[in-house]
C-alpha positions as CSV (number, residue, x, y, z in Angstrom):
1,X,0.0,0.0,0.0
2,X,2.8,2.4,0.5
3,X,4.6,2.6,-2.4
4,X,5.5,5.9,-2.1
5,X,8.1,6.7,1.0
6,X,7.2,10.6,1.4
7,X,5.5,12.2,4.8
8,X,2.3,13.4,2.8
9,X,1.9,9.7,1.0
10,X,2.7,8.3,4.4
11,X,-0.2,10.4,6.4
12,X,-2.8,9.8,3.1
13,X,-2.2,5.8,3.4
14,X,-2.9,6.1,7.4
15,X,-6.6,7.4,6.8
16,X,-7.2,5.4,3.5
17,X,-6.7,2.1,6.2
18,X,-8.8,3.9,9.2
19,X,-11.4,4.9,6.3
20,X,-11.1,0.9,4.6
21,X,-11.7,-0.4,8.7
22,X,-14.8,1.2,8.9
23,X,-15.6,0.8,5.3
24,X,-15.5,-2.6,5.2
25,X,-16.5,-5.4,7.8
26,X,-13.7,-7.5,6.7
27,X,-11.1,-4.9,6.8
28,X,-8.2,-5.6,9.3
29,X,-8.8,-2.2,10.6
30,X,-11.5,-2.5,11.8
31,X,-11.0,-4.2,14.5
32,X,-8.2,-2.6,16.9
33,X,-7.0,-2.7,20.6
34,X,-8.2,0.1,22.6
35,X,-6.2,0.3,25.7
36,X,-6.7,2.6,28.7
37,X,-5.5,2.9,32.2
38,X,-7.6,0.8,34.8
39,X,-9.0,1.9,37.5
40,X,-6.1,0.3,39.5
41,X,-3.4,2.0,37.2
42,X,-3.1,-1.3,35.4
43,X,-3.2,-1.3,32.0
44,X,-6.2,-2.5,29.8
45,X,-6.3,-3.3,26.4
46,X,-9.5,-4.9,24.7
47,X,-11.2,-5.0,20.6
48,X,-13.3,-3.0,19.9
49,X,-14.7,-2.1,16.3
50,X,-14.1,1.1,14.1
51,X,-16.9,3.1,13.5
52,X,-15.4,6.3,12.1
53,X,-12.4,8.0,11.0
54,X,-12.4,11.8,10.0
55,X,-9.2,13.2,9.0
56,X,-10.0,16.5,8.7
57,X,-11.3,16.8,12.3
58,X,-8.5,14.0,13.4
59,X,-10.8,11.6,15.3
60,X,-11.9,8.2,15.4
61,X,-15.0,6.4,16.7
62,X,-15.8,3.2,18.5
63,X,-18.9,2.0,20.4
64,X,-19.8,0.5,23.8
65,X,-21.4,-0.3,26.5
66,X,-21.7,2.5,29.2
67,X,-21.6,-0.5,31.8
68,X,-18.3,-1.6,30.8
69,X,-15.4,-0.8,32.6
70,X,-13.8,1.3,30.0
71,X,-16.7,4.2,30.8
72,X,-15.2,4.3,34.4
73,X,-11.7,4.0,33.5
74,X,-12.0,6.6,30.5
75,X,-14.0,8.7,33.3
76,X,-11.3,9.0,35.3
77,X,-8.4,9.4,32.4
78,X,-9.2,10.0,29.0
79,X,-6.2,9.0,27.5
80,X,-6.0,6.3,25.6
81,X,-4.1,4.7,22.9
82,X,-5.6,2.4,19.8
83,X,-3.9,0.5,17.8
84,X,-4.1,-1.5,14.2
85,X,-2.3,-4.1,12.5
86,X,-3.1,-4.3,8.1
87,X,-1.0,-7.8,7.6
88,X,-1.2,-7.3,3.9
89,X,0.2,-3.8,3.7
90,X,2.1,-5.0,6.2
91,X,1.4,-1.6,8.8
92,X,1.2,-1.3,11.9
93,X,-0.9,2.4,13.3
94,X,-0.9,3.3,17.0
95,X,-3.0,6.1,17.9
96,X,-3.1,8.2,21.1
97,X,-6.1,9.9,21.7
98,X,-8.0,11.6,24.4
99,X,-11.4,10.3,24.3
100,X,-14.9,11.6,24.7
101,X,-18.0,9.8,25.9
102,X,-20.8,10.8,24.1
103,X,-24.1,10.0,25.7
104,X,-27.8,10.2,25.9
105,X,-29.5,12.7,22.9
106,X,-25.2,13.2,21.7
107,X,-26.0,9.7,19.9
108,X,-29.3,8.9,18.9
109,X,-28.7,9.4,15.4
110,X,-26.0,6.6,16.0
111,X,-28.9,4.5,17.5
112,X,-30.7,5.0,14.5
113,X,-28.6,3.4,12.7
114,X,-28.0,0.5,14.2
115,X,-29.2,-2.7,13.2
116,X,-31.5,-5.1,16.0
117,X,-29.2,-7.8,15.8
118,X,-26.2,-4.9,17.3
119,X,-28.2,-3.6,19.6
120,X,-28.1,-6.4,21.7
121,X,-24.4,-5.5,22.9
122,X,-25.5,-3.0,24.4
123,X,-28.0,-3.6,27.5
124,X,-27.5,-7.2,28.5
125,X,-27.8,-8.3,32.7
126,X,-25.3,-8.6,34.6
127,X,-23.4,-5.7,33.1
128,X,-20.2,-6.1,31.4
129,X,-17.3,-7.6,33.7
130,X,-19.9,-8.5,36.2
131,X,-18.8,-12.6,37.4
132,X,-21.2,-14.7,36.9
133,X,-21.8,-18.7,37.4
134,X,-22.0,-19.8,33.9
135,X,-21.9,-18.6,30.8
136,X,-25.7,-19.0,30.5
137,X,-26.5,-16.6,33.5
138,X,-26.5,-13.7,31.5
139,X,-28.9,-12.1,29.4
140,X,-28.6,-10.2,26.2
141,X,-30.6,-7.1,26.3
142,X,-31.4,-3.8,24.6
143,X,-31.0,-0.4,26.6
144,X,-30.7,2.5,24.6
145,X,-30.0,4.6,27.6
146,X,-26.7,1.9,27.7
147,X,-25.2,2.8,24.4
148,X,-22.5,5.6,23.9
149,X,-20.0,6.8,21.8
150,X,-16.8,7.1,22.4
151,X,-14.7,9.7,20.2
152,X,-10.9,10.2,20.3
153,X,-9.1,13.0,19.4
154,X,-6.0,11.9,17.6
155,X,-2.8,13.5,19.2
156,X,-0.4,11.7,17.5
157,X,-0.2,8.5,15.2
158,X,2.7,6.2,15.3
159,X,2.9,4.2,11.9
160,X,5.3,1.1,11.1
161,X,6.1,-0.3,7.8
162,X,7.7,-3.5,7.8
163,X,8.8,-3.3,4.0
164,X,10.9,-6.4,2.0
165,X,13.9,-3.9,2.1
166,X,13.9,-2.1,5.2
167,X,11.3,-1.5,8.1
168,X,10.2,2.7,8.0
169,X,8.5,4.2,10.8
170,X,6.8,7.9,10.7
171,X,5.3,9.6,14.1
172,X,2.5,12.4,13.2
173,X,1.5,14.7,15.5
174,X,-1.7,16.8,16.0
175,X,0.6,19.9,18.1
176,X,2.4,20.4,14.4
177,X,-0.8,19.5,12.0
178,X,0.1,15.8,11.3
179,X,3.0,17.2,9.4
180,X,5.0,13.8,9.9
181,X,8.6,13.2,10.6
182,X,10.6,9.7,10.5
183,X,11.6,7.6,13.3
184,X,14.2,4.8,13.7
185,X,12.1,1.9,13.4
């Protein structure tokens, strides 16, 4: 995909991926890790699915829960970082954002849009995380009032090539308008 080894070709084949993962359900990206500090200061690092990708405003969009833990973590520290692997452009994008959590009215035309079948992530008893006996002793469910947003604010994207040749590595940067400089790889 990147055939072209320049800064602006580099940060145009970063959003052509982000805009394929939500594109396409069988994209690579779009599925990525989404990691966040815990409410211990542990780390945590779970999938979550792509939902949008705007370059112009620099943000990205996933979905949840607002039972999970990720709300509570994300509450308490929006930074986050979330990161992509294409295995046949052979890339690698790690994004550090400071997320939003969008909620109630904020994401009804979201709602909308969402198919029945989807919906049912978002609602089920006991609440995300919650232990339970068997795998049977919970119960898909559909709460609106459960579903949110959450939008990130890219602040810097940290993109790996690992070419036939040589491995390239570019860090963009939201404090200098993405303009892109190389890294050691």
């Amino acid at each position: 995909m990147i055939d072209e080894h320049t800064l602006p070709a580099w940060r145009t084949a970063l959003w052509d991926l982000l805009a394929a993962g939500v594109a396409d359900g069988d994209h690579p990206c779009r599925t990525g890790v989404l990691a966040t500090t815990g409410i211990d200061g542990a780390p945590q690092a779970r999938w979550v699915v792509l939902r949008r990708a705007d370059a112009r405003l620099a943000e990205v969009e996933v979905h949840t829960d607002s039972a999970s833990e990720k709300i509570a973590e994300l509450t308490r520290d929006p930074r986050a970082a979330l990161s992509f692997w294409s295995p046949g452009d052979a890339v690698q994008l790690r994004l550090t954002l400071t997320m939003q959590i969008l909620r109630g009215d904020a994401v009804q035309d979201r709602w909308a849009r969402i198919p029945p079948a989807g919906r049912m992530a978002y609602g089920g008893e006991p609440a995300p995380g919650t232990t339970i006996p068997a795998p049977e002793d919970h119960t898909p469910g559909i709460r609106r009032a459960r579903f949110c947003a959450l939008v990130g604010t890219i602040t810097r994207v940290d993109m790996v090539h690992l070419g036939q040749d040589r491995h390239r590595r570019a860090l963009f940067a939201g404090h200098d308008g993405f303009a892109g400089r190389w890294l050691a790889p």
